[in-house]
N, CA, C and O of each residue as an XYZ file, in Angstrom:
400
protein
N      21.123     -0.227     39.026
C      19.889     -0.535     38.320
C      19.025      0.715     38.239
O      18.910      1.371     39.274
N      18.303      1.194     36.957
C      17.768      2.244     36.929
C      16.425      1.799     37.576
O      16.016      0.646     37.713
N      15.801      3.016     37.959
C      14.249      3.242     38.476
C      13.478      3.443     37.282
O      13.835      4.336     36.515
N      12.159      2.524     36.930
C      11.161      2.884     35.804
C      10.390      3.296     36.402
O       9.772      3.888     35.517
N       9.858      3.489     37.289
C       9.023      3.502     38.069
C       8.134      4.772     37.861
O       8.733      5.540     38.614
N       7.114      5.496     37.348
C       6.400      6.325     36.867
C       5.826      7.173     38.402
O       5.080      6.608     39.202
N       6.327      8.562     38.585
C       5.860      9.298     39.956
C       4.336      8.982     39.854
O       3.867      8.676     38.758
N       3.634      9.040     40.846
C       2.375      9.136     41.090
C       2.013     10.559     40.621
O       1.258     10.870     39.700
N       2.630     11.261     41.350
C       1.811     12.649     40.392
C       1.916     12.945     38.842
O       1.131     13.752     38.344
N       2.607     12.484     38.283
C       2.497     12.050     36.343
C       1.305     11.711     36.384
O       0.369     12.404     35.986
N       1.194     10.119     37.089
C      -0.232      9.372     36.431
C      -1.281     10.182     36.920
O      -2.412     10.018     36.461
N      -1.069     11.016     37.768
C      -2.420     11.628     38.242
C      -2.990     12.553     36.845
O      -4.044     12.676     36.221
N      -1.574     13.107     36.795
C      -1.940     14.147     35.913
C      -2.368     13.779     34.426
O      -3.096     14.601     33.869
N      -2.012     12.669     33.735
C      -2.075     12.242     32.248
C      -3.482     11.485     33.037
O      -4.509     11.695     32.392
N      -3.670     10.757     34.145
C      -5.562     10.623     33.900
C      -6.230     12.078     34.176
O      -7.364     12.211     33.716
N      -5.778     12.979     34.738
C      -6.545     13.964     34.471
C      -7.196     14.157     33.215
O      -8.412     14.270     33.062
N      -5.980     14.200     31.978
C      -5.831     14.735     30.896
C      -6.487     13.569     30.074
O      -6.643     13.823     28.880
N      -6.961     12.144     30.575
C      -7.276     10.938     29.731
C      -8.530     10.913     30.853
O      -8.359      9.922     31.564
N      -9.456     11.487     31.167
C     -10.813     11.547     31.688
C     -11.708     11.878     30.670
O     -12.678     11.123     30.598
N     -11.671     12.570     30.058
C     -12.823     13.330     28.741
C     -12.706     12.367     28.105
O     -13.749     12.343     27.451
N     -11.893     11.175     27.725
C     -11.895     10.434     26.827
C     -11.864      8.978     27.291
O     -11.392      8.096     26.573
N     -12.508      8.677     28.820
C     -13.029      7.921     28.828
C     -11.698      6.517     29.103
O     -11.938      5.324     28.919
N     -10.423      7.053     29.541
C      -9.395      6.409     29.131
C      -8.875      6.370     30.661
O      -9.323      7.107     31.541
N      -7.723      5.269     30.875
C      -7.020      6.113     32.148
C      -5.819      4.930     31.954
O      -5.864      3.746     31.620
N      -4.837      5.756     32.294
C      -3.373      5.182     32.126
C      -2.747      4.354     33.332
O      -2.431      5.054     34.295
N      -2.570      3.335     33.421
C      -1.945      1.869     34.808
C      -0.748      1.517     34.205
O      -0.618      0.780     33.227
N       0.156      2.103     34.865
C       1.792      2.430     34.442
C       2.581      0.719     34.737
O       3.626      0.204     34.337
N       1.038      0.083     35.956
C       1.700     -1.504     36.114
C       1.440     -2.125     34.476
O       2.389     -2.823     34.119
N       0.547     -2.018     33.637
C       0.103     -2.767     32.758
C       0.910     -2.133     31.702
O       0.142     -2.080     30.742
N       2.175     -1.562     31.311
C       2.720     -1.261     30.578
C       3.541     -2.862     30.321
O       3.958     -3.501     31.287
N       3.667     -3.307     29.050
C       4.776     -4.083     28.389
C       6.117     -3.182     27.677
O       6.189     -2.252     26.874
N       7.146     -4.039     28.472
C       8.141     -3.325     27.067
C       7.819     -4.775     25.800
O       7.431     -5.941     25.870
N       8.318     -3.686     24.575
C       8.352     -3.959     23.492
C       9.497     -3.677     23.088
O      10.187     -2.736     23.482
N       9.882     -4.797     21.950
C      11.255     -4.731     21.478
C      10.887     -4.017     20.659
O       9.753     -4.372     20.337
N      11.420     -2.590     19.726
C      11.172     -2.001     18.785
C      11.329     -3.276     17.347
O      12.129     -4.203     17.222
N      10.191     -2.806     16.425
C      10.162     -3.647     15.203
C      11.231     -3.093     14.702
O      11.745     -2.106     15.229
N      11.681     -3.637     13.660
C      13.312     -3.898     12.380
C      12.515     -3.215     11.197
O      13.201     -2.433     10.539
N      11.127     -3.365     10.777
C      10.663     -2.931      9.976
C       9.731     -1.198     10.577
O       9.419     -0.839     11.712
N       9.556     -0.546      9.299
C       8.322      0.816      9.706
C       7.408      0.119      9.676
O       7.477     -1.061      9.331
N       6.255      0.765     10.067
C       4.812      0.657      9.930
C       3.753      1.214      9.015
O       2.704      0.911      8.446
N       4.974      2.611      9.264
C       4.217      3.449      8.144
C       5.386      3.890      6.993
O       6.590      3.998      7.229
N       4.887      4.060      6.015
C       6.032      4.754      5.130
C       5.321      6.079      4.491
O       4.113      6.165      4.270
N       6.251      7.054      4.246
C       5.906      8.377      3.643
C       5.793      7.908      2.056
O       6.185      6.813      1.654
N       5.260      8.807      1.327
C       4.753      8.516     -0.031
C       5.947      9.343     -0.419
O       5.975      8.898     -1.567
N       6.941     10.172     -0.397
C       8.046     10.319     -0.734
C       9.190      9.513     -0.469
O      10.215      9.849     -1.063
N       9.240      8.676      0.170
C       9.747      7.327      0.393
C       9.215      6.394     -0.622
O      10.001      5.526     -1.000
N       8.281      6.405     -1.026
C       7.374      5.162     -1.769
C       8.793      5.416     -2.924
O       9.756      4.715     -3.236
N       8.162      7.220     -3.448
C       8.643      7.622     -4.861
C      10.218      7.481     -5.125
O      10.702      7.714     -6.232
N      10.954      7.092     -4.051
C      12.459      7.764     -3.674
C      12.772      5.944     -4.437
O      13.429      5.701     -5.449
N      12.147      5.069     -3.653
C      12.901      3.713     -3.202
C      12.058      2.951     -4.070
O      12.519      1.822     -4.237
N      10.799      3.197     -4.791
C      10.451      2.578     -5.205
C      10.117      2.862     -6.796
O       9.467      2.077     -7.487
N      10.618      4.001     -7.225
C      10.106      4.227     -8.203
C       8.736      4.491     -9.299
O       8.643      4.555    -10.525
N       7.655      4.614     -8.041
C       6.335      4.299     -7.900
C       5.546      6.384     -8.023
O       5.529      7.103     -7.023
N       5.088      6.812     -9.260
C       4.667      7.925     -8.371
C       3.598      8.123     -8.015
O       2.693      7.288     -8.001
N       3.517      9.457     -7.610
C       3.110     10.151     -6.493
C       1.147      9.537     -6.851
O       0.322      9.000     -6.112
N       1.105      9.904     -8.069
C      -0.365     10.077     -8.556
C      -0.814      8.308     -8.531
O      -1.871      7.793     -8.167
N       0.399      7.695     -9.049
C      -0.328      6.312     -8.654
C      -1.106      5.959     -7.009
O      -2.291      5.822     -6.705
N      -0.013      5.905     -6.295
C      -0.202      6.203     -5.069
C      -1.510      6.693     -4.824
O      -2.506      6.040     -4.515
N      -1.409      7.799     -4.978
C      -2.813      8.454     -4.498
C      -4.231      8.169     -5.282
O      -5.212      8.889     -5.096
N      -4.237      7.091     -6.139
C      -4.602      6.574     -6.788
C      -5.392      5.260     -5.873
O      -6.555      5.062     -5.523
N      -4.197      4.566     -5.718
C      -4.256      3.371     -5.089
C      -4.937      3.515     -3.531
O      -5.426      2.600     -2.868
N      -4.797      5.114     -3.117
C      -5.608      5.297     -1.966
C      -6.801      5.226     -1.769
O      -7.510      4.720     -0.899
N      -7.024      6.026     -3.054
C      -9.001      6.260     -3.110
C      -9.427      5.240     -3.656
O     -10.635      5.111     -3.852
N      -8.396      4.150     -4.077
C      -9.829      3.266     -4.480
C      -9.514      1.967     -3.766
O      -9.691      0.844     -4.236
N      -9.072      2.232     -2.687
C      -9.388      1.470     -0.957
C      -7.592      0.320     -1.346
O      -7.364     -0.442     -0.407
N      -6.641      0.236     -2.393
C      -6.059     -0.705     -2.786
C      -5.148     -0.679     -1.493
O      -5.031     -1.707     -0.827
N      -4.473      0.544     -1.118
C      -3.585      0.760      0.236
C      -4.377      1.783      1.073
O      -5.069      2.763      0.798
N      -3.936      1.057      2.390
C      -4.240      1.941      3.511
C      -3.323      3.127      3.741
O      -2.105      2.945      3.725
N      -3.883      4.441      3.974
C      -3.190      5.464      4.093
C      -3.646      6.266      5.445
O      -4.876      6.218      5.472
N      -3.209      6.898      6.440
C      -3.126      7.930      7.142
C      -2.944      9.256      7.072
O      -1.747      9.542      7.114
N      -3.723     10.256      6.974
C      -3.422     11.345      6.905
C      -3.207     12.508      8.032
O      -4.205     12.796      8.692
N      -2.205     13.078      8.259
C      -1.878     13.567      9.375
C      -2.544     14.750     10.274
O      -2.497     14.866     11.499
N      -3.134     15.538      9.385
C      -3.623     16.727      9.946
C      -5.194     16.820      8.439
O      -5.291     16.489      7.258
N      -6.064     17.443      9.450
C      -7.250     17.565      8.057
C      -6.638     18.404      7.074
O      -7.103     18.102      5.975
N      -5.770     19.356      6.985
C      -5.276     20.425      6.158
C      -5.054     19.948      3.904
O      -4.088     19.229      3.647
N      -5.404     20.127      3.423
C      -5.213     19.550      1.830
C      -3.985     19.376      1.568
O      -3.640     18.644      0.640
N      -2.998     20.107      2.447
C      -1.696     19.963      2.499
C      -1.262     18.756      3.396
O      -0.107     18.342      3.501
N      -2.489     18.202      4.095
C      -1.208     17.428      4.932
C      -0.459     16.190      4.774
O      -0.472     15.869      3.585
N       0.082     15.504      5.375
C       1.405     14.795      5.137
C       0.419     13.621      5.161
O      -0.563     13.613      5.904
N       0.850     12.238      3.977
C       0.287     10.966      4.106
C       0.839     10.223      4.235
O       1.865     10.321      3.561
N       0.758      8.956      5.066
C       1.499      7.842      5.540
C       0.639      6.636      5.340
O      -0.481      6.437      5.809
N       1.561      5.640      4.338
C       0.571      4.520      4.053
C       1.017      3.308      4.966
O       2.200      3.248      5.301
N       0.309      2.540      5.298
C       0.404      1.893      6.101
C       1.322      0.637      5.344
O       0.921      0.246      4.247
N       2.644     -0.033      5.988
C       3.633     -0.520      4.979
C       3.200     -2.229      4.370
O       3.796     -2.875      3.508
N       1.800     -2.679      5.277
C       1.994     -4.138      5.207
C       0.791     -4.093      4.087
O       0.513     -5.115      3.460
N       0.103     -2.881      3.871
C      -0.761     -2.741      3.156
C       0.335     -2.323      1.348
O      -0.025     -2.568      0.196
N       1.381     -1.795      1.731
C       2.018     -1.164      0.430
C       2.884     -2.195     -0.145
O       3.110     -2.336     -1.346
N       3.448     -3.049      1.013
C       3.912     -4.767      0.350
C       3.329     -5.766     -0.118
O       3.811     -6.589     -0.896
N       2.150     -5.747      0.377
C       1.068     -6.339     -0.270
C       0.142     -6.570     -1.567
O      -0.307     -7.563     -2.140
N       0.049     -4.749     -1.812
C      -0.041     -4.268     -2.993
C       1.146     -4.700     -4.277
O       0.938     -5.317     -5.322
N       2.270     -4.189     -3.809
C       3.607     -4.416     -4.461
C       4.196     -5.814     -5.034
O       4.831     -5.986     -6.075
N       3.797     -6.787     -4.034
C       3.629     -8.577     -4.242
C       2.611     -8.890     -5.637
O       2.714     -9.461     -6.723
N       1.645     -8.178     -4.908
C       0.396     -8.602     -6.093
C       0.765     -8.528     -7.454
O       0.485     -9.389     -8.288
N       1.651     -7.069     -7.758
C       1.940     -6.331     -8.790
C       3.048     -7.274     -9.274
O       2.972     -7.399    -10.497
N       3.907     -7.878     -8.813
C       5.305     -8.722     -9.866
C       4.221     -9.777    -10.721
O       3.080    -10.230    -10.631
N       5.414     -9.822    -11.597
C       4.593    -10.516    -13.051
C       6.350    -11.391    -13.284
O       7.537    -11.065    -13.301
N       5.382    -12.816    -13.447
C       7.005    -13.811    -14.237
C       7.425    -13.640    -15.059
O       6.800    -13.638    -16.120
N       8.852    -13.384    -14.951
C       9.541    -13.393    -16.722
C       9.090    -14.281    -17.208
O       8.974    -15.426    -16.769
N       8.725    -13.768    -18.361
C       8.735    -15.083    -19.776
C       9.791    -15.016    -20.454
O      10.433    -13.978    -20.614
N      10.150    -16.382    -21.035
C      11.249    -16.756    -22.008
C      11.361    -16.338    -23.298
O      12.307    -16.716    -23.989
């Protein structure tokens, strides 16, 4: 049987490092979690790849609050990740019934 068991000097050290922020880490109150089947987040080159959706819509649909997005670093370059239950949601809204 493996050991989970987290050394005491780790937790010392990550509350060191989680003091300025008011935080502190109890290695008893950890849950495992089954990893989800689905992402959470999806890349907007993913959107464009699988969905056929581009880039400018997207970023479209960001600024005017339609999907939630994450942006990774402040940089104008940086990488965006929309949040996926927000981009299925959107995507649902969007189908239209065949007509006859």
């Amino acid at each position: 049987m493996k050991n989970n068991t987290v050394p005491e000097s780790v937790v010392m050290a990550i509350n060191a490092l989680l003091t300025p922020y008011n935080q502190k880490y109890d290695p008893k109150s950890e849950q495992q979690t089954e990893p989800k089947s689905e992402k959470e987040l999806i890349s907007i080159s993913e959107i464009e790849a699988n969905y056929s959706i581009g880039r400018f819509t997207i970023y479209r649909k960001i600024k005017n609050g339609t999907l939630d997005a994450i942006k990774l670093n402040k940089a104008k370059s940086g990488k965006v990740l929309i949040r996926a239950d927000s981009f299925f949601a959107w995507l649902n809204s969007c189908k239209q019934t065949p007509s006859n």
